[in-house]
N, C-alpha and C positions, 0 to 999 in steps of 0.2 A: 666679418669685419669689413667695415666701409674702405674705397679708397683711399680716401682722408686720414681714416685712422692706419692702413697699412703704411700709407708715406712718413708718416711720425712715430711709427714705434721704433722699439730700440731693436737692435742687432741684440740675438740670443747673447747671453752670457753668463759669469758665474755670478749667483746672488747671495754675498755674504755675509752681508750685514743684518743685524737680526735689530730688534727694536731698542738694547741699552748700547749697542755699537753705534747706533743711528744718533741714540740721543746723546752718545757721550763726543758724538762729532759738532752736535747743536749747540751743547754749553761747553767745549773743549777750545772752538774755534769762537764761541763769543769772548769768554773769558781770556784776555791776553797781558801784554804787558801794561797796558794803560790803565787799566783798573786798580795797579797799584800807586798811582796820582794823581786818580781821576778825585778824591775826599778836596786835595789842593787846588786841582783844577776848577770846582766847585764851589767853594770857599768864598768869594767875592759876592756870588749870588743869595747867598744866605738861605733864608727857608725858599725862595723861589725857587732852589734845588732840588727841595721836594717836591712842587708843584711840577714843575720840569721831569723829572723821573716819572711820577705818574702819567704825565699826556702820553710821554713817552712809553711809559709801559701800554696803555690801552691802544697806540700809533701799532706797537709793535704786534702786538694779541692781536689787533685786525687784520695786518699781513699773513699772519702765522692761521688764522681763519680763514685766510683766501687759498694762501698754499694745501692745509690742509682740504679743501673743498673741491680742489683741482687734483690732486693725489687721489682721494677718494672716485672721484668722475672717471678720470682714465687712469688706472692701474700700472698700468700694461707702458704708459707712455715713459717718451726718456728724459722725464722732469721739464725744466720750465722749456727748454729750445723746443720740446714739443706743443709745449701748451699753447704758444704764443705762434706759432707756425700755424696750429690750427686758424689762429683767431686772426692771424693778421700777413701770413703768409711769411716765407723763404728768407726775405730781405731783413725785415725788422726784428725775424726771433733770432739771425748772428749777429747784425750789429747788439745785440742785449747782450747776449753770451759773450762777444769780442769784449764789452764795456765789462765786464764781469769778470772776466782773463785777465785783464788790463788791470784792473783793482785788485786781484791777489797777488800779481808779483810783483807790483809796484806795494802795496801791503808788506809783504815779504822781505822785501827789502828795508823797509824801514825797520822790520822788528827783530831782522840779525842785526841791523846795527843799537837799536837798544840794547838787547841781550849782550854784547859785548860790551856794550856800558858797565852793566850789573854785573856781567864777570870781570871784569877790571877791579872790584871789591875784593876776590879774595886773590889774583893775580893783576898787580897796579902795570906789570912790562906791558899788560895787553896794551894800554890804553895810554901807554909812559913811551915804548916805540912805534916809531915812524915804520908805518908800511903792516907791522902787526895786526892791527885791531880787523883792517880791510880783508890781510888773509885769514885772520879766523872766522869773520864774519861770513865769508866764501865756503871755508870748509864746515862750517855748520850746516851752510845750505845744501850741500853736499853731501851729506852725510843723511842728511835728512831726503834729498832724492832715492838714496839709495835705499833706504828703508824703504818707500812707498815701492823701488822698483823689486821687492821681495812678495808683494802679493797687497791686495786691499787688505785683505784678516791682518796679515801681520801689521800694516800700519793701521789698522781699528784697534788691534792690543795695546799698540803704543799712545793710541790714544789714550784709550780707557783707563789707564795707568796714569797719563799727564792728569790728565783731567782729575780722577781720583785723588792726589796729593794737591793740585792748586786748589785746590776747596777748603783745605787744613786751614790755611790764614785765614780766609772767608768766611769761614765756620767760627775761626777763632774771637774774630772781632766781636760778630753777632753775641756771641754769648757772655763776651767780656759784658757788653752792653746793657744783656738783660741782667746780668746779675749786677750790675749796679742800680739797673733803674730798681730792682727788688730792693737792694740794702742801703740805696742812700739816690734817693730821687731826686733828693736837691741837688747834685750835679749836670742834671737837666734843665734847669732853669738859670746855672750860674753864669752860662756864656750864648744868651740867646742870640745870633745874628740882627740888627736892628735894623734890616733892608725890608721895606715897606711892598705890598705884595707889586709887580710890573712886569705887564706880558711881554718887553718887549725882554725882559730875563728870558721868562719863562723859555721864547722863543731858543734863546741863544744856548739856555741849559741841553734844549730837547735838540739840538744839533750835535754838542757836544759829546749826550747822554745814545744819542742813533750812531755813532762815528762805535761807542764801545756793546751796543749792540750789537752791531754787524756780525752777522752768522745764522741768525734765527732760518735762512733758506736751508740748509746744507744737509737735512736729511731727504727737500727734495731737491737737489741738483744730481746727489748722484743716484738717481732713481734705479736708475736699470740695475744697478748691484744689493741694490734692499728686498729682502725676505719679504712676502704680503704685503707690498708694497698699501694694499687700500687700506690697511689697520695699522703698519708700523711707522709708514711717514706721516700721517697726520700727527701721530701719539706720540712720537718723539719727537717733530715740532712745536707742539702745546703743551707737552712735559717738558723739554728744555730752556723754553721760553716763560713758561710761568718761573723755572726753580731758578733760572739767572735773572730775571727780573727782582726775584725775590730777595737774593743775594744780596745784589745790587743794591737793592735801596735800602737794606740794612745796613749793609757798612759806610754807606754814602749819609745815613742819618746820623749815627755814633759818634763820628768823628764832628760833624756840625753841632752840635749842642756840650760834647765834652770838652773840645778844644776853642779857646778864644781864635774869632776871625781870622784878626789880620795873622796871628801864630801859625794857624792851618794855613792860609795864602800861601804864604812861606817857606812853607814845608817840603822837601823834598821827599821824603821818607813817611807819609803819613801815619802808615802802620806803625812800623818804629816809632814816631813820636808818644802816637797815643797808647801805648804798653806803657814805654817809659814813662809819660803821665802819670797813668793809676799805679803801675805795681813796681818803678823802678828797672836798671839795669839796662843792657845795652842787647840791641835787637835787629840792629844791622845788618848782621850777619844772616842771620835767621831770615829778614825777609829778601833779601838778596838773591838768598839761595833757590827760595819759594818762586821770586819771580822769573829766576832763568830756567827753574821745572815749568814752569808756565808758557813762556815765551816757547822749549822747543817743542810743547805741545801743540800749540798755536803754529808754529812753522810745520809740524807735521802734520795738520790739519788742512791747509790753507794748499800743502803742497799737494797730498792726495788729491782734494776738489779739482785743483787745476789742471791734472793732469785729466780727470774726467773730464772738466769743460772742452779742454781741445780733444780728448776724443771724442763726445760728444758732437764737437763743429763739425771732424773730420767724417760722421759718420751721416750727417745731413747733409754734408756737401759744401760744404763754406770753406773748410779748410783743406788740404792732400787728402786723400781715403790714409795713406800708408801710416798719417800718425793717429790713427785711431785701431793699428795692429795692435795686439797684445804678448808680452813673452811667453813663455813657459809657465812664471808662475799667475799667470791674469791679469798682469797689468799695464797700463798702455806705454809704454818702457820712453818710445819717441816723442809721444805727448811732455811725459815726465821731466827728460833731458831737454826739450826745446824751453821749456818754465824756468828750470834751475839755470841754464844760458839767459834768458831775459831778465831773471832775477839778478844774477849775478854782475852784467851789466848797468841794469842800473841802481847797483849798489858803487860801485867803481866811478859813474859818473857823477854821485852825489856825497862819496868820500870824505869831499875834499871841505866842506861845508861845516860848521859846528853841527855835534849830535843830536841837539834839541832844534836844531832848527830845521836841520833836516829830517827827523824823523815825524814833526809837525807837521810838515808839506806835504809829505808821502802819505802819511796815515790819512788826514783830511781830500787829499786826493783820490786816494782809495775807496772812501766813503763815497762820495761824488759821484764815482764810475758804478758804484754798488744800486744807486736810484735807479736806474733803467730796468735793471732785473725785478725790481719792486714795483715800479708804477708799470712795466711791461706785464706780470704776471696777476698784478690786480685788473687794467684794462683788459686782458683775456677773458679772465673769469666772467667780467661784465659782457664782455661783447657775445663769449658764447652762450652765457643765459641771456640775454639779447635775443639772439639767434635759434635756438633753442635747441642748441647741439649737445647742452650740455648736461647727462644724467643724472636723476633722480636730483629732477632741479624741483620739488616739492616744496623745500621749506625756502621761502625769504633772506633769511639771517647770514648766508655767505654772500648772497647779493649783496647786501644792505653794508655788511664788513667792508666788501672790497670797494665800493663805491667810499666808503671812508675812509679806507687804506689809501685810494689816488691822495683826498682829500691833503691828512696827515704826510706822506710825500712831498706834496707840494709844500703845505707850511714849513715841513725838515729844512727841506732844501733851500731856502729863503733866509734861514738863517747860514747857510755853510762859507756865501761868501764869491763873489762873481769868479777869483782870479783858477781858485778850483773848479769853477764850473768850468769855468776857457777851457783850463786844462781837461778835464773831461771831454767835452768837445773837441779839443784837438785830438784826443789819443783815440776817442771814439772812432772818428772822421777816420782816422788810418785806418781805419777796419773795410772803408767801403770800397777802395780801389782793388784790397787782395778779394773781396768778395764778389767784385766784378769781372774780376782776370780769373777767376775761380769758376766763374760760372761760363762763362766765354772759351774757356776752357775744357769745360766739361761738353757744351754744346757740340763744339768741334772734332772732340772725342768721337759723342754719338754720330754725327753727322759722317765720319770718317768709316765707323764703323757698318751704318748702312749702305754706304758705297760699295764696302768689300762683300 
């Protein structure tokens, strides 16, 4: 092993995510609360939506081709903070990782206070007293640290279990769909959207449509804990990224052609509506329930990752070594508790705010912070086939992805909107003084140490 590569591998550990653990973290943590109004969010753009879903789908399959290409090349590595350390050194692969910390628990926060939306449905006191909805919002996140600090297996079981039940509605629409387009087609043509094809939709759809992406990284972020890593993270990136794409843009089409426009605009409840359409009765409930199994999957998801990333920082050096320690049962326990503290915080500070407005902010923020990790681990890929560090660089076609992955980035990001970039920017920017006091730090350390 080169230098190079000794400095960027992971610290031994247990590897225990095997390839449907991997991949039920890729479509567990895409699929979240938003997906259940994302059909309304949609709605205004008409068929541009589809047009929008597709750039987006092939935006996304070209990331998911870099990552996998990088996965394949170093094994061994500890996902993108290595990758990018190769390619571009120390400084720029934590500010990525820092911007990628930043976006899950500011994430995080926005979707305990959704979920406590949607349980206010079958309990109204959440959401009727003052000061309640903040503390259960709190003890969800909480509850869900604690899970992750019982071992990674244990919180991949809790995944694989979300994930397996939020599919039920997903599944459900899709087939609603096909079985009408079989028994009565002309409900397809009864409520065509009449918005005339315009990129600058399309643009806006595929921001909206990358915001409920997010996740297609996450089988390779926490590398170091995956089984074969050169066969399971690629294959559970392009399995979980084809089968949520697919999802996606089936229930995203169903609802545009069965429901009139401005009716879906409106919607708060899309699923629920369109049931009641075709078959009658009331479904409220039902999808309610579906979206708060959803959301703590998605918090369980989002918390495990983060607790890898700051281990991950702690163990290249950017953040303490001590919170990249692990408990008893393997998990980085300190990592964990500093997330659900940063979480928690700025759930407290954003309270105070309406819950749609503030969960807009955050989530769109999140997304924001999410680019760096994406244009940082496609520029790698280029610069080390560039370079020619990077193995079994024979075939063209992960080049050729990732050089269109910048591309498709760039255009995402054009539509997301200055005030979250700022905001990106600024939370980024907090990254560089702890990562300079860190390193000044560590210098001092050594230096003290050859003295003695």
């Amino acid at each position: 092993m080169s230098a190079a590569a000794e400095e960027v591998a992971p610290a031994t550990g247990p590897r225990v995510l095997g390839f449907w653990m991997s991949t039920a973290l890729v479509v567990g943590n895409i699929i979240g609360v938003g997906i259940f109004t994302m059909p309304a969010a949609l709605a205004p753009y008409g068929l541009n939506a589809i047009v929008g879903w597709l750039v987006n789908v092939v935006g996304c399959l070209l990331l998911a081709l870099s990552f996998a290409a990088l996965a394949r090349a170093f094994p061994r590595d500890d996902g993108p903070a290595s990758y990018i350390t190769r390619a571009f050194g120390k400084g720029p692969a934590f500010i990525v990782m820092w911007c990628y910390w930043v976006s899950i628990w500011v994430a995080n926060a926005g979707i305990a206070i959704g979920l406590v939306g949607y349980a206010g449905f079958f309990v109204p006191a959440l959401t009727g007293t003052a000061g309640l909805p903040v503390m259960t919002a709190m003890a969800i996140i909480w509850l869900l640290v604690v899970i992750c600090l019982l071992g990674t297996r244990t919180a991949a079981w809790v995944q694989m279990l979300t994930t397996l039940l939020k599919l039920v509605p997903q599944f459900a629409v899709i087939l609603l769909g096909a079985w009408l387009l079989a028994t009565n087609p002309a409900l397809f043509s009864a409520h065509v959207p009449p918005n005339p094809l315009s990129w600058r939709e399309v643009s806006s759809v595929s921001s909206l449509a990358l915001f409920a992406m997010l996740g297609i990284e996450c089988a390779m972020v926490p590398a170091a804990r995956v089984r074969d890593p050169e066969r399971n993270i690629p294959r559970a990136t392009l399995v979980g990224t084809l089968l949520t794409a697919s999802i996606y843009i089936g229930i995203s089409v169903v609802p545009i052609f069965l429901i009139p426009q401005q009716e879906l605009a409106a919607s708060t409840a899309p699923y629920a509506d369109l049931f009641a359409r075709i078959l009658g009765g009331r479904y409220g409930a039902a999808i309610a329930a579906f979206v708060i199994v959803s959301a703590l999957g998605v918090l369980n998801g989002w918390t495990l990752l983060a607790g890898e990333v700051v281990q991950c920082m702690g163990r290249h050096g950017g953040l303490p070594a001590g919170l990249s320690r692990e408990n008893l049962r393997g998990a980085p326990a300190r990592a964990l508790v500093l997330t659900g503290v940063l979480t928690s915080i700025a759930l407290l500070l954003n309270y105070t705010d309406s819950v749609a407005k503030v969960f807009t902010l955050l989530t769109v923020v999140a997304t924001a912070a999410t680019l760096p990790l994406y244009f940082g681990s496609a520029l790698a890929l280029i610069a080390l086939r560039r370079r020619g560090e990077l193995p079994r660089a024979r075939s063209w076609v992960p080049g050729l992805a990732a050089l269109a992955a910048v591309a498709y980035c760039a255009w995402a990001s054009i539509g997301i909107g200055r005030e979250p970039l700022l905001w990106m920017l600024v939370l980024g920017g907090a990254g560089i003084p702890i990562y300079l006091w860190s390193q000044f730090t560590q210098r001092r350390e050594a230096a003290l140490g050859s003295e003695a």
